[in-house]
N, C-alpha and C positions, 0 to 999 in steps of 0.2 A: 294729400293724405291727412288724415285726421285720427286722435284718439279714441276710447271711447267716453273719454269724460267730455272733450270738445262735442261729437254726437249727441252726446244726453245735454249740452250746457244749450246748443243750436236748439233744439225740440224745448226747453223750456221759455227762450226765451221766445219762442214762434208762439209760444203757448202763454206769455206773459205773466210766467210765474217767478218767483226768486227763488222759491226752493224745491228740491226735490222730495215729491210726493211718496209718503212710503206705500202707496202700490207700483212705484217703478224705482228701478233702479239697475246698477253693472253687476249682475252674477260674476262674472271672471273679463277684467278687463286687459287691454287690448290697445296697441301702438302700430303704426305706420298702415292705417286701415284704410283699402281701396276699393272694397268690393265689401257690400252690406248686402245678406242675407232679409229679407222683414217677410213678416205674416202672421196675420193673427193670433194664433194658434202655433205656436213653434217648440219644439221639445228635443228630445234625445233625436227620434229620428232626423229631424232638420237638420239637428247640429251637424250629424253624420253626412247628410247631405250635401252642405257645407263645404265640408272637408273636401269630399269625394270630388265636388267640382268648380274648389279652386276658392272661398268666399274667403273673409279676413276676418267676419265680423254676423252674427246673428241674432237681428232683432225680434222681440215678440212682441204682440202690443197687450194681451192677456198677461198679467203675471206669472212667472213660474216660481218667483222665490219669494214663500207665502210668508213677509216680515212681520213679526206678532202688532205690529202697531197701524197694520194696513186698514183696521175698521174707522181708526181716526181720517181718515178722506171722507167720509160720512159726514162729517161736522161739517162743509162746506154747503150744506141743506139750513144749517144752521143762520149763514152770514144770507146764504141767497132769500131765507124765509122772512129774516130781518127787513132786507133791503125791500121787501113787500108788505110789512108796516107788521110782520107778527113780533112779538117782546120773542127774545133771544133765549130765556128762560124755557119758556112756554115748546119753541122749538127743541132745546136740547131734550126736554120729558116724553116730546113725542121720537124722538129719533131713537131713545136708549132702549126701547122694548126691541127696534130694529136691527139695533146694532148685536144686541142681545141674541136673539134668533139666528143671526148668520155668525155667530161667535162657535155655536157648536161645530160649524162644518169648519172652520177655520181649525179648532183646535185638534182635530186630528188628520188634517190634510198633511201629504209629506210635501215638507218646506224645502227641502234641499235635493230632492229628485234630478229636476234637470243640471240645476247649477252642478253637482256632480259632477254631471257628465261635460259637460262643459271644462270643467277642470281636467279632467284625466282627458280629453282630448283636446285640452289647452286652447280650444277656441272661444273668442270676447264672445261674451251673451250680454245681451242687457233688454232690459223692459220698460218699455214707454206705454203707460198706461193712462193715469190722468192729463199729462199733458195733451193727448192726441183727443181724447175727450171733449176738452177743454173746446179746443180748436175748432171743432165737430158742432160743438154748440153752439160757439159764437158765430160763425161763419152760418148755419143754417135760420139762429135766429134773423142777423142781420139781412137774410135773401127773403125772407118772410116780414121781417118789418119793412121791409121796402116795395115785399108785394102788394102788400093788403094796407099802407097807411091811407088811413082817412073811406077806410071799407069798411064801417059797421056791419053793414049787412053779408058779411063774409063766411060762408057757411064751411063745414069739414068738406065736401069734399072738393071745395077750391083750391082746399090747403094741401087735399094729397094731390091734383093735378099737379099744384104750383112744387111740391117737393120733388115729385117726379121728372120736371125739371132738370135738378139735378144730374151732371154724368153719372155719380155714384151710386142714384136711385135709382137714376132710367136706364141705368144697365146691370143691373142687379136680378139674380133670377125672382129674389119674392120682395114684392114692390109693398107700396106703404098702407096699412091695411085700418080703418075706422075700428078700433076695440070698444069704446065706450061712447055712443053718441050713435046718432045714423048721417049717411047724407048731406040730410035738410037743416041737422042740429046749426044754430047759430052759434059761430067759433065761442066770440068774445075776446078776452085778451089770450094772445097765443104766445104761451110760453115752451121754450124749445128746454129741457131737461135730459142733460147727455151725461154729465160728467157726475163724480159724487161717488163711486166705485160700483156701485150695481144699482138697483130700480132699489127706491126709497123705501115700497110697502104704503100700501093704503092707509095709513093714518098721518103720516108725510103726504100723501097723495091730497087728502083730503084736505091740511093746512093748507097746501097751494091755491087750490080751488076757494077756501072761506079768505082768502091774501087777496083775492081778485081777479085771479087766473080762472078762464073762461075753457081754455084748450090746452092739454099738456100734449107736448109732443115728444114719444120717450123711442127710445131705441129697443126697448123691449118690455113685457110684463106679464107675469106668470096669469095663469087664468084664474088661480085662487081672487087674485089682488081687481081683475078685473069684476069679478063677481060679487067685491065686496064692495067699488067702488060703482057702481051700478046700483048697489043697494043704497048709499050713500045719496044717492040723486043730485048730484052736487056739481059736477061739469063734466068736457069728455075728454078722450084719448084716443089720440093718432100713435099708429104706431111705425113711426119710419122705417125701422128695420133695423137689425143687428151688426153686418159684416157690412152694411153699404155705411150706415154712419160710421162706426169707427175707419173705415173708408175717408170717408173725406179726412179726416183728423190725419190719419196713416200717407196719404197720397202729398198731402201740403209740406210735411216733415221731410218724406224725399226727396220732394222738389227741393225744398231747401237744400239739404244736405247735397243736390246735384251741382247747384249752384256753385257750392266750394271743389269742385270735381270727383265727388265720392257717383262711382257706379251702383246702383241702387235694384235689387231683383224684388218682383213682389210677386207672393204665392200665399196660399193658407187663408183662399178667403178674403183677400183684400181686392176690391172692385175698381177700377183702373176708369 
């Protein structure tokens, strides 16, 4: 048996963070927990769900309790853009228009919806967001830097062969699709971008690609951002896919968690 604080402390260190990211955290927490609800997407109905067939415990891996300081996960574009030789300055200027533009949906989303319910049916909720991210990213870079080292001539669509790969891709119903590039396009350096709370926006997009990134590989990206970075002419994007990456992220967290004898169900879109 585990808490939910022990749960969230397990997921961040799998995810080799020290602290808790505020796109996740315990809506209503929760002691002597044997059976963990998780998916994607989890809400009031799950909760109910839950309840009705026995869980202890309901994971989401999307956040439902929208914390006003959750656009500072953003900033981690900041340290990875550094680590790519851009001045730290220069990144924070291009991320603040970003942050900016998803600031309005934030402010009037309802923040306390599920956790509600959660409360008045006194079942643990909690949100693993970043960490599972995290996990997602490193784990797909490292399977790709190991595919393609010493493969200059490594073109996209070796990259979505080789992602496909993957259990979480190659059994996913919508597999990994070339958005910005064709084919034949030469990768260059392939960088795997998962985490960071949602897609960056094209001028984030852009600092990657002038940092020396050849191929970004995202989990997803609005068609606006593809059209702008097209216009851009500057590198391309894979796009792995949605519920299969945070998949991988999602699937390594249970394992864990199985490990200490916590019974684990997954539903909501999490690919197995």
């Amino acid at each position: 048996m585990m808490n939910t604080q022990q749960l969230m402390d397990s997921a961040l260190a799998l995810a080799g963070l020290k602290e808790m990211p505020q796109d996740s955290g315990i809506s209503h927490p929760g002691e002597n927990i044997k059976k963990v609800l998780m998916g994607v997407d989890m809400d009031t109905p799950e909760l109910l769900l839950a309840r009705e067939l026995g869980y202890d415990c309901v994971v989401t891996h999307h956040p439902r309790n929208t914390n006003i300081d959750m656009l500072k996960v953003m900033d981690a574009h900041i340290l990875k853009l550094e680590a790519l030789g851009l001045p730290r300055n220069r990144a924070q200027k291009l991320l603040a228009e970003r942050k900016d533009e998803l600031s309005y949906g934030q402010h009037v989303s309802n923040s306390r919806r599920s956790e509600s319910a959660a409360k008045l049916l006194n079942m643990p909720f909690m949100s693993i967001h970043t960490p599972a991210d995290v996990i997602s990213e490193a784990r797909v870079q490292s399977f790709l830097d190991e595919k393609f080292a010493d493969k200059p001539d490594t073109k996209l669509d070796d990259i979505v062969k080789a992602i496909e790969e993957i259990d979480e891709y190659k059994n996913s119903a919508r597999k990994p699709v070339i958005r910005v590039g064709g084919k034949d396009s030469y990768a260059g350096k392939i960088y795997v971008l998962m985490s960071g709370l949602t897609g960056p926006g094209p001028e984030i997009t852009k600092a990657y690609f002038e940092a020396g990134v050849g191929t970004l590989i995202l989990m997803h990206i609005p068609e606006k951002d593809v059209k702008a970075v097209k216009e851009q002419k500057t590198g391309n994007v894979i796009v792995a896919g949605h519920m299969s990456s945070d998949s991988v992220g999602l699937n390594a967290i249970a394992k864990k968690w199985a490990e200490s004898g916590i019974e684990v169900t997954m539903m909501s879109g999490i690919v197995s």
